[in-house]
C-alpha positions in Angstrom: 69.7 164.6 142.6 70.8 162.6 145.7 69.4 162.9 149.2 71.0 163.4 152.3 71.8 166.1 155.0 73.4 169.3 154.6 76.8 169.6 154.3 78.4 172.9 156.6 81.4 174.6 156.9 82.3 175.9 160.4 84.4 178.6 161.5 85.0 179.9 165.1 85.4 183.5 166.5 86.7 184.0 169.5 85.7 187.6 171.0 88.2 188.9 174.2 86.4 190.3 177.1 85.2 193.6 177.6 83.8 193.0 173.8 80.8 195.3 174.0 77.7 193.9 172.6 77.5 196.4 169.8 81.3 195.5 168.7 80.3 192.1 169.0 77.3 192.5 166.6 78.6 194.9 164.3 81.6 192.2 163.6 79.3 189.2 163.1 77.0 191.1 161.1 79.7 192.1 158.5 81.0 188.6 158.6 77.5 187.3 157.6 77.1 189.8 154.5 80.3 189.6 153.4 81.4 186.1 153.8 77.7 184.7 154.0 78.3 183.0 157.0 75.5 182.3 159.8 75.2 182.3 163.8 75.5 178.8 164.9 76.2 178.8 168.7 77.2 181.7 171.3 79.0 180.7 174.2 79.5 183.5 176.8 82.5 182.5 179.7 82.4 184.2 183.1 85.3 186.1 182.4 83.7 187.7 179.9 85.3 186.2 177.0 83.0 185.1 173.8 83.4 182.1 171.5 80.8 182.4 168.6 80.6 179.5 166.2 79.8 180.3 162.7 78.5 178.0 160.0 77.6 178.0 156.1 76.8 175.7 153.8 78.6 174.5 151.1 77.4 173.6 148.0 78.9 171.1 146.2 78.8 171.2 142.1 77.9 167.7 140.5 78.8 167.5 137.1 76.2 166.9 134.2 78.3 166.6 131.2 
């Protein structure tokens, strides 16, 4: 097995404003147990607007045979 950092897949949301927080959750929740992706960073705007950043890992397969 080799060493090294993770490798991640990222994916970003971008939430219009006047999002209420429980949209906003209830979204990103079924996005992380359906598509097993993860919170990465949240960046809220002034205007109201949203920009989550998603991640996951990816797993690469290495083959034996």
């Amino acid at each position: 097995m080799t060493g090294g950092g993770a490798t991640w897949e990222y994916r970003d949301l971008s939430l219009p404003r006047g999002t209420s927080r429980e949209t906003a959750r209830t979204l990103l929740t079924g996005v992380a147990e359906t598509e097993h992706w993860e919170p990465d960073r949240l960046r809220l705007y002034p205007d109201g607007r949203r920009l989550v950043r998603l991640r996951r890992r990816v797993y690469r397969m290495i083959r034996t045979a």
